[in-house]
SEGUGU-252118 format. One line per 8 residues: number of its first residue (from 1); their letters; for each residue x, y, z of N, C-alpha, C. Coordinates in steps of 0.02 Angstrom, whole numbers, padded with zeros to 5 digits. Layout:
BEGIN
NUM	A	X:Y:Z:X:Y:Z:X:Y:Z  ...
END
This chain:
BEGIN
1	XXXXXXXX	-05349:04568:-00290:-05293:04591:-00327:-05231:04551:-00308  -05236:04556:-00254:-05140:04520:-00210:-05157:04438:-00240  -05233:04394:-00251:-05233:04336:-00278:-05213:04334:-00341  -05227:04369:-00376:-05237:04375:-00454:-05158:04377:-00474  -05136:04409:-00432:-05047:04426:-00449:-05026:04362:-00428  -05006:04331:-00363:-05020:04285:-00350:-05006:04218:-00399  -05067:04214:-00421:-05083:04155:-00464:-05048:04174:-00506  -05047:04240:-00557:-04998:04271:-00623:-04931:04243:-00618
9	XXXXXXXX	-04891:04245:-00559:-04829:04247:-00566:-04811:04157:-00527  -04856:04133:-00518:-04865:04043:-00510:-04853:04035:-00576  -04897:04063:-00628:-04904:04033:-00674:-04852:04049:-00730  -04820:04103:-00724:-04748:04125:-00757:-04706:04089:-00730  -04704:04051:-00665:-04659:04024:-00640:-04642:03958:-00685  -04703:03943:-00685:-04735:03844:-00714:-04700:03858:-00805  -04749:03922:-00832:-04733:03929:-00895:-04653:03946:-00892  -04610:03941:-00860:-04536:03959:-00866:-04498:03898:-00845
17	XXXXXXXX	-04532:03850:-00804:-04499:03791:-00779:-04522:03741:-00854  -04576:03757:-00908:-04561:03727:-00953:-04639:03683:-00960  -04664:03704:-00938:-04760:03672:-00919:-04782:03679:-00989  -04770:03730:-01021:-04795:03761:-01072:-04758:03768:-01125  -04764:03756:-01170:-04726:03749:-01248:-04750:03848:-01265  -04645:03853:-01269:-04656:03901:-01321:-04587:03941:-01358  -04576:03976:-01393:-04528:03970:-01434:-04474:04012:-01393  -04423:03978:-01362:-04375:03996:-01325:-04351:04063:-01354
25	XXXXXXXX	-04337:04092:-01395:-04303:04134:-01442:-04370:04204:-01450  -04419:04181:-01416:-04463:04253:-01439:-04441:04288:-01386  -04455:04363:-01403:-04471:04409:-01328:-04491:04380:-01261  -04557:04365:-01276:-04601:04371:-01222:-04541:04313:-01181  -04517:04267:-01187:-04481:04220:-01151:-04444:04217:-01124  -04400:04306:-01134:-04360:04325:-01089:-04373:04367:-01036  -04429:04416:-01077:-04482:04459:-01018:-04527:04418:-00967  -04532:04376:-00986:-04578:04304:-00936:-04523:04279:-00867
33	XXXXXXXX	-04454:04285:-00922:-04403:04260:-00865:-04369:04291:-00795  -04390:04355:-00839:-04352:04435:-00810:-04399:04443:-00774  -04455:04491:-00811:-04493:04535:-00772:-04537:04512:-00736  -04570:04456:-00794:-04680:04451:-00731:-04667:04435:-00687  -04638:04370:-00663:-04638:04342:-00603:-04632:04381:-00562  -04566:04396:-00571:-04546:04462:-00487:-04568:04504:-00479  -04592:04549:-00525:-04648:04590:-00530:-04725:04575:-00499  -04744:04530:-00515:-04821:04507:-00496:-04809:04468:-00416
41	XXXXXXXX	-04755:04452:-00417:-04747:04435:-00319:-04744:04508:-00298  -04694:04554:-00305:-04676:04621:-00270:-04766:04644:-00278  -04799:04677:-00323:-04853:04691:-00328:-04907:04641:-00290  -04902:04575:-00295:-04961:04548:-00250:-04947:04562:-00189  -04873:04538:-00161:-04860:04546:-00087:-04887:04608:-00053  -04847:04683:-00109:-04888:04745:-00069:-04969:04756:-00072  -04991:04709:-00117:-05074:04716:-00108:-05115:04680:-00040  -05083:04610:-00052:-05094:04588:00013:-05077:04611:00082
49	XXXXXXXX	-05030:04659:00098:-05005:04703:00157:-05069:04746:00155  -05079:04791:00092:-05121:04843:00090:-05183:04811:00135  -05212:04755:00095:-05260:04719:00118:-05284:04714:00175  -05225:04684:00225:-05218:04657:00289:-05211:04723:00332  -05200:04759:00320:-05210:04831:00373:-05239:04868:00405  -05228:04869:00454:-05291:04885:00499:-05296:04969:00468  -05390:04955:00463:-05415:05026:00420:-05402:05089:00464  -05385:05140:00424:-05353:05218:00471:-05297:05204:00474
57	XXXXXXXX	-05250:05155:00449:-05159:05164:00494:-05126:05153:00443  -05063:05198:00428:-05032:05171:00388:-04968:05187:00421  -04923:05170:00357:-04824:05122:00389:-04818:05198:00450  -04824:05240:00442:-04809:05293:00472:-04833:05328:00523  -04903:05287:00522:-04931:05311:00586:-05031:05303:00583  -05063:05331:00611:-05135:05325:00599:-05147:05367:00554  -05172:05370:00508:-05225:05430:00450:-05262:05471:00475  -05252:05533:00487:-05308:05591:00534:-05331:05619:00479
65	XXXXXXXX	-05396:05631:00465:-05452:05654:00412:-05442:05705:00419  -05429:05751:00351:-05428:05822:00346:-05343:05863:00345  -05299:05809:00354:-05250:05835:00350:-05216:05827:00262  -05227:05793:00230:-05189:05787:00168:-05240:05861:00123  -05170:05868:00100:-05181:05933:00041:-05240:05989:00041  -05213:06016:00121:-05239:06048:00144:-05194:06110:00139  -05218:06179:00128:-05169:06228:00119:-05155:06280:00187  -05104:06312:00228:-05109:06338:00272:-05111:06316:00355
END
């Protein structure tokens, strides 16, 4: 996933530096400019964190089994 984004927002980068022919004046050319890129880095980066984490721990502490949405 964190590759796939990754490569997505390489390639919004390339298609915005002008690699790619396309009609300056559509939508997508401003949403390409705006959104994917930074979007698909923020999203790969936190996938690749997710990735890299040691299993059972998260930002807050270790994961103890049996405690989430538990009533009482």
């Amino acid at each position: 996933m964190a590759a796939g984004m990754g490569v997505r927002a390489l390639a919004g980068l390339g298609w915005a530096a002008g690699l790619l022919d396309s009609p300056p004046d559509s939508p997508f050319h401003a949403l390409n400019l705006v959104l994917y890129p930074p979007a698909c880095l923020g999203f790969g980066w936190a996938a690749a964190r997710l990735a890299l984490a040691p299993a059972g721990h998260h930002r807050y502490g270790p994961v103890r089994a049996g405690r989430a949405g538990r009533a009482g």
